[in-house]
N, C-alpha and C positions, 0 to 999 in steps of 0.2 A: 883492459880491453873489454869494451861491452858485446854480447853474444846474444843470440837468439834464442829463447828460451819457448820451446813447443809444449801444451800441456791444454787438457780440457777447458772447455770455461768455467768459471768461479761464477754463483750468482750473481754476486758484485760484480763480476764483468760486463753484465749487460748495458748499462750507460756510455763503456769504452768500445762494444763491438756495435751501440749505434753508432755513433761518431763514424767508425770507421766504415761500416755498410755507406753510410750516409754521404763524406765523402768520396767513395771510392762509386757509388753509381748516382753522384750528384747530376744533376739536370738543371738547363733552365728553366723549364714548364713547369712542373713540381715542386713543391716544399719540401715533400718526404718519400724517397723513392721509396715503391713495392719491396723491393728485395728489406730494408729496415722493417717494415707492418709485417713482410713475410715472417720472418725468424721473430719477432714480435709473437705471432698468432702459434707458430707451430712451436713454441715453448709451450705451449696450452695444452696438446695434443697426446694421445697415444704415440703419436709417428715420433714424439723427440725422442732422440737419445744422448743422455745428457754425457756421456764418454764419448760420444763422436761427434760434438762442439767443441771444435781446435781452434785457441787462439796462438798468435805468433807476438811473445811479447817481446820489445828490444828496448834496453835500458830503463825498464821500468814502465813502459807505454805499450800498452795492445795496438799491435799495427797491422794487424793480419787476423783472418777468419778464413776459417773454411766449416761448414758442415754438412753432416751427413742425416738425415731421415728416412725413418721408415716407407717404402710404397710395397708395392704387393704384384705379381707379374699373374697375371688371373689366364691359364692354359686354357687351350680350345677346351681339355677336358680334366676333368679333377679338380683341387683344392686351390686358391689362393696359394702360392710362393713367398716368401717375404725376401726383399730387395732393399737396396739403398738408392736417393736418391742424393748426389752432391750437389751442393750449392745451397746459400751463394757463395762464391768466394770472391773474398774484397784484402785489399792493403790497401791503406792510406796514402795518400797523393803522393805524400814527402817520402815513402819508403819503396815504391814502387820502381821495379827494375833493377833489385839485390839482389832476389834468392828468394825473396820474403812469402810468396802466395805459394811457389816451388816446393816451400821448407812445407808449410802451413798444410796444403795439401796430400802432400806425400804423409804429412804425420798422420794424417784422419784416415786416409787407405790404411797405413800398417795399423792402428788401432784395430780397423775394422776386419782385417786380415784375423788378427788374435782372437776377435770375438767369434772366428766360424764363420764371418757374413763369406756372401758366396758373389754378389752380383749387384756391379754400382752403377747406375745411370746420371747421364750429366747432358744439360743443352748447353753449348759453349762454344770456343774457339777449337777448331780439333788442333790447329799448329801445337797450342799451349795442352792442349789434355791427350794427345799421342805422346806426349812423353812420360807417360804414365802405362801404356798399353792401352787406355780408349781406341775404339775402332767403332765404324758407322753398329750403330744398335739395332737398323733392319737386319745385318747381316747375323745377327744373332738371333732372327724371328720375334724379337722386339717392338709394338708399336707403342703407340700412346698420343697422347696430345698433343706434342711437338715432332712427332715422324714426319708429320710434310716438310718441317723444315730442313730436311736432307744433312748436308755432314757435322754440323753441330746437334745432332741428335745422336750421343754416341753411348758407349759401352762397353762396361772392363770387367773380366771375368777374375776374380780376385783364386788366389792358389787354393784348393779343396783340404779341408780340416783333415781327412781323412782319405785313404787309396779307394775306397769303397764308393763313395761318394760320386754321382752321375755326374752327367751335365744338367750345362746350368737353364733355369727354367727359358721359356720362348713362349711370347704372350704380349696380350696388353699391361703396361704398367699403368697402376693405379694408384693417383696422386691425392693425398689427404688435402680436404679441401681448400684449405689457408692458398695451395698452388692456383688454385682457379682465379686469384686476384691478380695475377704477375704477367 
């Protein structure tokens, strides 16, 4: 029986998570969609983090991606916050409608849960990312770049490392630049 096997990306996986980016937000108009150049470029960056680059491989084939990067939630006052941004998340054509982005996803939250991250922001489908605990990201005092675009601008308060530990930052979120092309 072949099973899903969840686990970060290998450098060598990078030719198997274009494919799949690539696939999975193919277009007519374009040769090589954004979201591929994206994760391209933020491999370059401060904002990667190479433990919260989840691939989903089944029987030997990466069919699934989800990840996570650095952004930063900048308060009316005080310091820079450090936050997560998800996306993209992709599964290949052939694999879609299993469990496969479901599995993918959920594994790079609990990653990120173990690391202490406190606060993940995603533009998306809310049907698909409310099953995760996403909820609209104004209602968090959240803006950023994509706040006008109303409920796919969402946001999950991931469980606190610590009883001590506040609430979670309320700000503009700040996207490393590589986001500005997408």
């Amino acid at each position: 029986m072949t099973t899903l096997r969840l686990r970060p990306e290998d450098p060598a996986d990078a030719g198997s998570v274009r494919r799949v980016l690539g696939a999975a937000f193919a277009r007519p108009d374009v040769t090589t969609p954004p979201e591929v150049s994206l994760v391209d470029e933020l491999r370059g960056t401060a904002a990667w983090l190479p433990e919260l680059a989840m691939v989903a491989e089944y029987g030997g084939e990466v069919v699934g991606y989800a990840l996570l990067t650095r952004v930063r939630v900048r308060p009316e006052r005080g310091s820079d916050v450090p936050a997560l941004a998800l996306g993209p998340v992709a599964v290949a054509p052939h694999r879609q409608r299993v469990g496969h982005g479901t599995s993918v996803v959920q594994a790079a939250l609990d990653a990120s849960t173990e690391l202490g991250e406190r606060l993940v922001v995603v533009l998306g489908d809310p049907a698909f990312y409310r099953r995760f605990g996403f909820g609209p990201a104004t209602e968090l005092g959240l803006t950023g770049p994509w706040a006008g675009l109303g409920e796919p601008w969402q946001a999950l308060v991931l469980p606190p490392s610590t009883s001590e530990e506040g609430p979670p930052p309320r700000g503009e979120v700040l996207f490393p630049a590589p986001w500005s092309k997408v």
